[in-house]
MARTOR-858193 format. One record per residue: residue in three letters; x, y, z of N, C-alpha, C, O, CB in turn. Coordinates in steps of 0.001 Angstrom, whole numbers. Glycine has a CB too. Example, Ala and Ser with C-alpha at 12.3 -4.5 7.8 and 13.67 -1.06 7.14 Angstrom:
<firos>
@r = ALA, n_u = 13190, n_v = -5690, n_w = 7800, ca_u = 12300, ca_v = -4500, ca_w = 7800, c_u = 13200, c_v = -3300, c_w = 7800, o_u = 14236, o_v = -3319, o_w = 8465, cb_u = 11308, cb_v = -4473, cb_w = 9046
@r = SER, n_u = 12850, n_v = -2250, n_w = 7080, ca_u = 13670, ca_v = -1060, ca_w = 7140, c_u = 12900, c_v = 30, c_w = 7870, o_u = 13409, o_v = 1138, o_w = 8039, cb_u = 14084, cb_v = -598, cb_w = 5725
</firos>
This chain:
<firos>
@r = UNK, n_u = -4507, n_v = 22168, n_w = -40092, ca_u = -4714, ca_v = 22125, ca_w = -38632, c_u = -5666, c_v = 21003, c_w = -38228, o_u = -5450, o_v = 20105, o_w = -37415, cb_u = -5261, cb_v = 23468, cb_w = -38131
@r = UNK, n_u = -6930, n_v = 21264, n_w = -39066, ca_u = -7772, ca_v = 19608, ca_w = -38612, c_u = -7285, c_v = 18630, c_w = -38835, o_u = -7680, o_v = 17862, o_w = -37958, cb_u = -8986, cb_v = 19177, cb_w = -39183
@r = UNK, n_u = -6324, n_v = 17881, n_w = -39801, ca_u = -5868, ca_v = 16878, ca_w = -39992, c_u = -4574, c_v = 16556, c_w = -38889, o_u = -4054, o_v = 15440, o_w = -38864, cb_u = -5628, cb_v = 16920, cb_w = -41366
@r = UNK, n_u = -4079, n_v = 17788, n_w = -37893, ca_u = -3212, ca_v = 17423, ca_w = -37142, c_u = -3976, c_v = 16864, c_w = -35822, o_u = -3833, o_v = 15900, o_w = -35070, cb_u = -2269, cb_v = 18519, cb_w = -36983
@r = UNK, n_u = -4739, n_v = 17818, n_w = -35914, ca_u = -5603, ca_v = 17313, ca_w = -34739, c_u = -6246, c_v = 16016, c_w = -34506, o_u = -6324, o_v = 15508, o_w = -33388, cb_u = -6567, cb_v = 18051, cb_w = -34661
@r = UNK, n_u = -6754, n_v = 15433, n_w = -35691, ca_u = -7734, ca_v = 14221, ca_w = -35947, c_u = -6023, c_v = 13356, c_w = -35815, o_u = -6170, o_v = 12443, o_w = -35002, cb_u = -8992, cb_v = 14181, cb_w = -37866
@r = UNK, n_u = -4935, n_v = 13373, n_w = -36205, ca_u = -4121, ca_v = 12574, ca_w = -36226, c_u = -3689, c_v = 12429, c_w = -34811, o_u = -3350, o_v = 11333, o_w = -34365, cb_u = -3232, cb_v = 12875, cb_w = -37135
@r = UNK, n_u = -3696, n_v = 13797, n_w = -33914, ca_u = -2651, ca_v = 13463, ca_w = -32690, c_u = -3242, c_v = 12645, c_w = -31581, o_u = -2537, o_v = 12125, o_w = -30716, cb_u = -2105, cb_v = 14813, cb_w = -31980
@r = UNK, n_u = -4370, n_v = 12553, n_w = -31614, ca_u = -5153, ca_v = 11292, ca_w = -30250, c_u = -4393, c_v = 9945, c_w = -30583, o_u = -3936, o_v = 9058, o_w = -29861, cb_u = -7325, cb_v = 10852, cb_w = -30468
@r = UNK, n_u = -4440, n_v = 10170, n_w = -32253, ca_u = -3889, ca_v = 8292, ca_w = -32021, c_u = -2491, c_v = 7582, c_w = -30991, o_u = -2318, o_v = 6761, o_w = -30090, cb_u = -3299, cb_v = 7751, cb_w = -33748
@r = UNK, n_u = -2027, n_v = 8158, n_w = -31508, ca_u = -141, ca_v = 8544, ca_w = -31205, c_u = -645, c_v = 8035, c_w = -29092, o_u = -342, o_v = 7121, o_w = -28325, cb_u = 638, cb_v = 11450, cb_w = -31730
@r = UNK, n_u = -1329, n_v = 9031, n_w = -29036, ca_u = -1095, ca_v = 8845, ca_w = -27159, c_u = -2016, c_v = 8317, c_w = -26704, o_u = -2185, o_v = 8436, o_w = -25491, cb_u = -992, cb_v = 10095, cb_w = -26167
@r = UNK, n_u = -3105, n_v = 7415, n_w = -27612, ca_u = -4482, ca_v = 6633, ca_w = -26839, c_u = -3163, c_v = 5245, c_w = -26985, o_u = -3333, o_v = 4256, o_w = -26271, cb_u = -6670, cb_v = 6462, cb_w = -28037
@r = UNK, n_u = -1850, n_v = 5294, n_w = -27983, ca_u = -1446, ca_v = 4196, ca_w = -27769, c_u = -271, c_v = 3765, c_w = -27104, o_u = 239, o_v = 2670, o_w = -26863, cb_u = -1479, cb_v = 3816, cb_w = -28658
@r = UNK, n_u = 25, n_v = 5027, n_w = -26863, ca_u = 1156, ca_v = 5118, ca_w = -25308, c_u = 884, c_v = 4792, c_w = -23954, o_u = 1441, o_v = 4125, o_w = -23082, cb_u = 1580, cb_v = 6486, cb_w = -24958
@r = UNK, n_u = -472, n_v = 5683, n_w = -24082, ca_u = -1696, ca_v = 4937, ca_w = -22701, c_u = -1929, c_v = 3605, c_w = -22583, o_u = -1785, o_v = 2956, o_w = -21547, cb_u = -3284, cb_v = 5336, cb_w = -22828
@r = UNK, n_u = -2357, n_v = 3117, n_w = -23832, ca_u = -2202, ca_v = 1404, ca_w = -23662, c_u = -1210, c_v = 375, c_w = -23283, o_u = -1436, o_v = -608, o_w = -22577, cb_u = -2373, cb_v = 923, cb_w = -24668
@r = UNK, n_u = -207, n_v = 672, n_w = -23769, ca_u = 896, ca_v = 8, ca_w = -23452, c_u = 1196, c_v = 427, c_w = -22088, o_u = 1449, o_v = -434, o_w = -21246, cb_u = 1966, cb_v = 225, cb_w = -24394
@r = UNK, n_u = 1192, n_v = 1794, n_w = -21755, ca_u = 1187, ca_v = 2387, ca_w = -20316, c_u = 539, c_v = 1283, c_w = -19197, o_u = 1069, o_v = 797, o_w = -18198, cb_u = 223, cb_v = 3860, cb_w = -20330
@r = UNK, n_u = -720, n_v = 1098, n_w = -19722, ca_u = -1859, ca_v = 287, ca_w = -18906, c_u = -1441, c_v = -653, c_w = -18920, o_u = -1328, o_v = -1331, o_w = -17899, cb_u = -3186, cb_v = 145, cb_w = -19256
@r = UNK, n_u = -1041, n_v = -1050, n_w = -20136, ca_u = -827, ca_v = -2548, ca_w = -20005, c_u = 343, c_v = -3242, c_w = -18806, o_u = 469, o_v = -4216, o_w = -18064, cb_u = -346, cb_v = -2964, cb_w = -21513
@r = UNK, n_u = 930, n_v = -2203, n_w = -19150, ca_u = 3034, ca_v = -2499, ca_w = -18216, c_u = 2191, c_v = -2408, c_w = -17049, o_u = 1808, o_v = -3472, o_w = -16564, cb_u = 4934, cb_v = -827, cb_w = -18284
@r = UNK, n_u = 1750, n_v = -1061, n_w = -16384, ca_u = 1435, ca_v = -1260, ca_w = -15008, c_u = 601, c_v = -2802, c_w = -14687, o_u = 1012, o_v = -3611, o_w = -13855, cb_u = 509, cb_v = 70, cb_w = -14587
@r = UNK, n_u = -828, n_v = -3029, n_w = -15660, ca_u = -1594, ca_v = -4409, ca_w = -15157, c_u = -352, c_v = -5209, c_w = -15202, o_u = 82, o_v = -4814, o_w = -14120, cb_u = -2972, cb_v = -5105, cb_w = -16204
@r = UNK, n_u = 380, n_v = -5871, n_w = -15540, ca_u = 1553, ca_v = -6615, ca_w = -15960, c_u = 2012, c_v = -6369, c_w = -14590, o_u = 1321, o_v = -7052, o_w = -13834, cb_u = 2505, cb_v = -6123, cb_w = -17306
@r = UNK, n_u = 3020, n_v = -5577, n_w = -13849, ca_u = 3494, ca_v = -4915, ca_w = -12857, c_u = 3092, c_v = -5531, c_w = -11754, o_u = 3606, o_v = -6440, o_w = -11101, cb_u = 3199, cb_v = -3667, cb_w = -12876
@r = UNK, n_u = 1755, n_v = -4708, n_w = -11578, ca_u = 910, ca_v = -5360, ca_w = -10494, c_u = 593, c_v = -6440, c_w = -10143, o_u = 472, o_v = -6750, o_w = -8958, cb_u = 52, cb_v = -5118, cb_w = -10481
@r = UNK, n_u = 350, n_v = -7408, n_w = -11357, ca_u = 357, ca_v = -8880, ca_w = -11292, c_u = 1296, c_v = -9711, c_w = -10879, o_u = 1143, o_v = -10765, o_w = -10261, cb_u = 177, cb_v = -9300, cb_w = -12280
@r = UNK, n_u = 2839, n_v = -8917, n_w = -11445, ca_u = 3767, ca_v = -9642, ca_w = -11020, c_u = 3969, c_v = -9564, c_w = -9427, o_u = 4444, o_v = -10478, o_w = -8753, cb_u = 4877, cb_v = -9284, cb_w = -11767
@r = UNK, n_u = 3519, n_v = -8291, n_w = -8924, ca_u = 3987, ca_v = -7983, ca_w = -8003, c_u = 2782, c_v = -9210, c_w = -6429, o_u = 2989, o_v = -9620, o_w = -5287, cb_u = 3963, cb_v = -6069, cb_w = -8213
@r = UNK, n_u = 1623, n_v = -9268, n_w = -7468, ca_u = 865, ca_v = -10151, ca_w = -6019, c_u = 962, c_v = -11154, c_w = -6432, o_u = 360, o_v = -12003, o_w = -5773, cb_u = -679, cb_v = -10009, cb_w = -5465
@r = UNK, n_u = 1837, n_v = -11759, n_w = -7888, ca_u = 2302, ca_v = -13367, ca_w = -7956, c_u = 3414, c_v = -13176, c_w = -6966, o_u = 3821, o_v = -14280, o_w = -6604, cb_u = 2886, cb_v = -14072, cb_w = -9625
@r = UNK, n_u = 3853, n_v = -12501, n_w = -6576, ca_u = 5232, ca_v = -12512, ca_w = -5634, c_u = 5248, c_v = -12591, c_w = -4403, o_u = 6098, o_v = -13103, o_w = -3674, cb_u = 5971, cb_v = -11495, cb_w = -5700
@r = UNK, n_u = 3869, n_v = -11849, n_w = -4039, ca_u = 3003, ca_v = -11703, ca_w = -2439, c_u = 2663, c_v = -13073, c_w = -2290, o_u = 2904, o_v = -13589, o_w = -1199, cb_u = 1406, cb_v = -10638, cb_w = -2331
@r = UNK, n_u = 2329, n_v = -13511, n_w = -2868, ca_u = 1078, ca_v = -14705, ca_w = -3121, c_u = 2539, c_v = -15809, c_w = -2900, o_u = 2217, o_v = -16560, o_w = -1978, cb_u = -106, cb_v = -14732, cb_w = -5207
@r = UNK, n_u = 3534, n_v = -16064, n_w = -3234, ca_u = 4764, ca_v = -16656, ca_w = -3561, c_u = 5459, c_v = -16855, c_w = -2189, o_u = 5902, o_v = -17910, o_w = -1734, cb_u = 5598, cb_v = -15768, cb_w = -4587
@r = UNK, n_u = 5464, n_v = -15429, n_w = -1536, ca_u = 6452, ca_v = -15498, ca_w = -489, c_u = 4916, c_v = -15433, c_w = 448, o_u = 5413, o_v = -15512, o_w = 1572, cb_u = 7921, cb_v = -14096, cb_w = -376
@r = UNK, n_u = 3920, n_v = -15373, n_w = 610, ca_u = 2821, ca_v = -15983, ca_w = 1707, c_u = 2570, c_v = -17444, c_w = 2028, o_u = 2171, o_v = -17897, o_w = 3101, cb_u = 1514, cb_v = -15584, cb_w = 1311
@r = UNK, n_u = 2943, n_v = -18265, n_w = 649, ca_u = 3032, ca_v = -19692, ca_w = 241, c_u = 3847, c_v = -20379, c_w = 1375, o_u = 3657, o_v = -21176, o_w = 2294, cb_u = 3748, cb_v = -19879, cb_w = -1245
@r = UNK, n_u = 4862, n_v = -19645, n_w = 823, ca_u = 6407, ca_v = -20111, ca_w = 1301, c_u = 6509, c_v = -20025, c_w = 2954, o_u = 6835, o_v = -21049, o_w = 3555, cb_u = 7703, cb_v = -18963, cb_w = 574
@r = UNK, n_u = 6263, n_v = -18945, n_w = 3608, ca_u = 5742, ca_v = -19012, ca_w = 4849, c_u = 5203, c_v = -19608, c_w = 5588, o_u = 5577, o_v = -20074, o_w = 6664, cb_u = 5335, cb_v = -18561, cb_w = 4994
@r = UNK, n_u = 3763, n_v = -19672, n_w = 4800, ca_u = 2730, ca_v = -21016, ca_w = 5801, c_u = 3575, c_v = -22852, c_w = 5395, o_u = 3424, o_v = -23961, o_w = 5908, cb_u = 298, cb_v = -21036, cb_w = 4823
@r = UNK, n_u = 4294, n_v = -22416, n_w = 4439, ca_u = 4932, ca_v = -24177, ca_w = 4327, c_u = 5575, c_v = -24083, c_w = 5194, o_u = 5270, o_v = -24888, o_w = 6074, cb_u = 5831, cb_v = -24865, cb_w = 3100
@r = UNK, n_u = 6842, n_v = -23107, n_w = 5561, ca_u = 7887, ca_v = -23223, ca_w = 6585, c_u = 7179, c_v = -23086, c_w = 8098, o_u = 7710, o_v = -23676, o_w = 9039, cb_u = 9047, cb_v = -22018, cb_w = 6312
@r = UNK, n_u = 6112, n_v = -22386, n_w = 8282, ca_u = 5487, ca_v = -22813, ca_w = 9448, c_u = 5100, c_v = -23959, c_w = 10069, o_u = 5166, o_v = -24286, o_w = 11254, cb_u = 4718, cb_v = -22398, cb_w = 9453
@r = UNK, n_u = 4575, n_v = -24679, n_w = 8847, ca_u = 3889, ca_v = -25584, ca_w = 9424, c_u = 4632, c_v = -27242, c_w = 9534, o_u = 4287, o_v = -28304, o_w = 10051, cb_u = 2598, cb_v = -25496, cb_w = 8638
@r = UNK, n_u = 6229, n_v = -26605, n_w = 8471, ca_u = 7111, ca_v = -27723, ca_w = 9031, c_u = 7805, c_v = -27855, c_w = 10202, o_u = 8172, o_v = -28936, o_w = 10662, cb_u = 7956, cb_v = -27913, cb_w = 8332
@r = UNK, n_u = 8003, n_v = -26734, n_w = 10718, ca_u = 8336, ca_v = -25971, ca_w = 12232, c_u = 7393, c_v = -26689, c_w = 12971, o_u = 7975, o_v = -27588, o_w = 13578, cb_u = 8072, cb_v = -24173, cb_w = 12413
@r = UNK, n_u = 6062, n_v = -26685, n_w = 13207, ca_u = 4948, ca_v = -27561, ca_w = 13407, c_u = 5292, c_v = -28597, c_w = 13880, o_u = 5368, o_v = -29005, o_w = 15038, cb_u = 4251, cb_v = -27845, cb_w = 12418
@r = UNK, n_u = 5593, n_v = -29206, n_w = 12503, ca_u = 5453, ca_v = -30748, ca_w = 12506, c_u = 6214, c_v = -31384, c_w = 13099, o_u = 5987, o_v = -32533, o_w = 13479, cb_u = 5494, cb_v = -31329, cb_w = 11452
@r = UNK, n_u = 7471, n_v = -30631, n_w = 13331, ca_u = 9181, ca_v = -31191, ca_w = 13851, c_u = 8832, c_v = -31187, c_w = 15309, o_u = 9676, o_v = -31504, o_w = 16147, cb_u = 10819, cb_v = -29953, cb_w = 13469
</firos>
């Protein structure tokens, strides 16, 4: 029984990680994308602007 126990944290401290990791990953992609199409906006504005 102690040796199952001492074994089973490992198993899901490293599901959690990868867990963590995908979401940070996720999220990043997701405000490189914000950040992408906010870009893209103020360019097309300000050629609207210029014309």
């Amino acid at each position: 029984m102690e040796v199952t126990e001492e074994a089973a944290p490992t198993t899901p401290d490293i599901t959690l990680r990868t867990c963590i990791r995908g979401i940070v990953r996720f999220a990043f992609s997701i405000s490189k994308l914000q950040y992408n199409v906010a870009y893209h906006q103020q360019r097309t504005r300000r050629n609207i602007e210029a014309t």
